[in-house]
Each structure stands twice: as C-alpha cells, then as structure tokens.
N, C-alpha and C positions, 0 to 999 in steps of 0.2 A: 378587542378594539372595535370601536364605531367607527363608521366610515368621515374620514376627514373633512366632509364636507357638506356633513348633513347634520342636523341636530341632533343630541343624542334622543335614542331611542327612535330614530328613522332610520330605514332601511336604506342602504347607500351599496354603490361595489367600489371594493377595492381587491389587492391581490394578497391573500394570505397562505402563508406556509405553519402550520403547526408542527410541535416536535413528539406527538403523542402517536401511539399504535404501534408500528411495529418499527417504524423509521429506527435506526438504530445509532449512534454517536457518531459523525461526519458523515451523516448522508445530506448528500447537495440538493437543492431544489434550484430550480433556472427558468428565468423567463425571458425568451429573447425577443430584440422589437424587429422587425422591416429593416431591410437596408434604409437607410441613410449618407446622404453623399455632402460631404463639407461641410466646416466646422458649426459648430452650435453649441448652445447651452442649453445643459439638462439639469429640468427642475424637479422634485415631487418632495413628496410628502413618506415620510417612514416613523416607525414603530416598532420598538425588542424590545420583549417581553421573557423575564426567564434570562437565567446565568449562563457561562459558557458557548456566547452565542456569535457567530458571523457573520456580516451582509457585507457584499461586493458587488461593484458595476463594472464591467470590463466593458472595453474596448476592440470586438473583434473585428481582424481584416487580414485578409491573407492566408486565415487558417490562427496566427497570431491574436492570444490574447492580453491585452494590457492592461491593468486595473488602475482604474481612472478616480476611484474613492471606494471607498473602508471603514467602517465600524465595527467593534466588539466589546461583549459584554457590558452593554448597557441594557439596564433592567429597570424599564422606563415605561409603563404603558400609555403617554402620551405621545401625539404627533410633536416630528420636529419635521424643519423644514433643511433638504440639501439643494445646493447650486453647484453645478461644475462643469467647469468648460471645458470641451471638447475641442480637441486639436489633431485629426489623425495625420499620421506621417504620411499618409500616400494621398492623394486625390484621386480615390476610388471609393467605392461605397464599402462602409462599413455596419455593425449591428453592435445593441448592445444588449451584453447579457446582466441580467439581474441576478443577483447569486446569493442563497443561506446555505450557510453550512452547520446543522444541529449539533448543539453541547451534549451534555451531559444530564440535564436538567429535562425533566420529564414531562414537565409543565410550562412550555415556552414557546412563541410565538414570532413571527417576523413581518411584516406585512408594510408595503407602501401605495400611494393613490396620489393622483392626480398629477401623474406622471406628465410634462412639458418640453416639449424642443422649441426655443424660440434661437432665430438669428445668430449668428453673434454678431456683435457692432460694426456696422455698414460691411457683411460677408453675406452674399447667399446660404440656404441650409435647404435643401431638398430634399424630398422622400422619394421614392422609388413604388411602382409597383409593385411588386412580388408575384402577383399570380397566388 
C-alpha cells in the first residue's frame, strides 16, 4: 500500500503490519495511542490485504478491553475510510489499541493512516500528557 495521503509513488508514513517472516498464524500486532479522556470520534483510514485476516480497535480502561469496531477478511488493497464513536463508560482516561491478528495467508498485510480524534457534538475530548 501507498500511503493514503500522498500520490502514489510518493513517500508518505502510515502504520503497517505485515504477515511474512516468521510471525506465525494468530500472532497479534498492537499499536496503542495516549490516554485520552471523554468521548470523541475516531477517524482513519485502513487497508487488508491477504485472506484470513483481523483488525480491531479496542477501547481500553480499567485494565478492560472493549472492541469498539472490527473487520475480516477483506482482501482489498485499497484505502477505505472508518468513523466510530467513542463512548467510555467511566470518565476517566482511556487508550486505544489498534489490533491485527495474522491469517493463514503468507502474503498479507494490514495497515492504516491518518488516524483522527475529533470532539463528539458540543462534548469535550482531551488528550493527556503521558510523559
């Protein structure tokens, strides 16, 4: 995949997981963001490539994780676009995790960009430092 936001053939970053080398059938890749504190909507941009394939965005807080949206086995090498609202049960800060989990398929990829937290309608949406 090229990156979703560049012409093709320009170098661009986005986040990719491949399923080649030695990774073996259900090993997970995870990318988590910064606490975040109150609800918002998360936007980006994704890409599965290759059969037998998993992406998940959980919702973690507490130690609790909740899966907030879900794809599989779409063997697509174009970007689509996902929106999903975020709603945590506590008002405390939460993270959220990015998650593939590799098929079967030896030749397949997962990758998304241009990852966005905006507001949700007339609610605050904070970020946190982390250190």
């Amino acid at each position: 995949a090229d990156d979703h936001t560049q012409p093709v053939g320009y170098e661009g970053w986005y986040v990719l997981s491949v399923c080649g080398g030695a990774a073996q059938p259900g090993y997970v890749a995870t990318v988590t963001s910064p606490d975040i504190i109150g609800p918002c909507t998360l936007e980006f941009w994704y890409t599965m490539y290759g059969l037998d394939l998993d992406m998940s965005v959980y919702l973690l807080q507490g130690g609790q994780k909740t899966q907030v949206w879900h794809r599989e086995d779409i063997n697509d090498d174009f970007w689509q676009y996902a929106n999903v609202p975020l709603s945590p049960p506590l008002q405390e800060s939460y993270q959220l995790v990015f998650e593939s989990v590799k098929g079967t398929d030896f030749l397949c990829s997962v990758a998304f960009d241009d990852v966005k937290l905006a507001p949700a309608p007339l609610l605050k949406c904070d970020f946190e430092n982390t250190g």
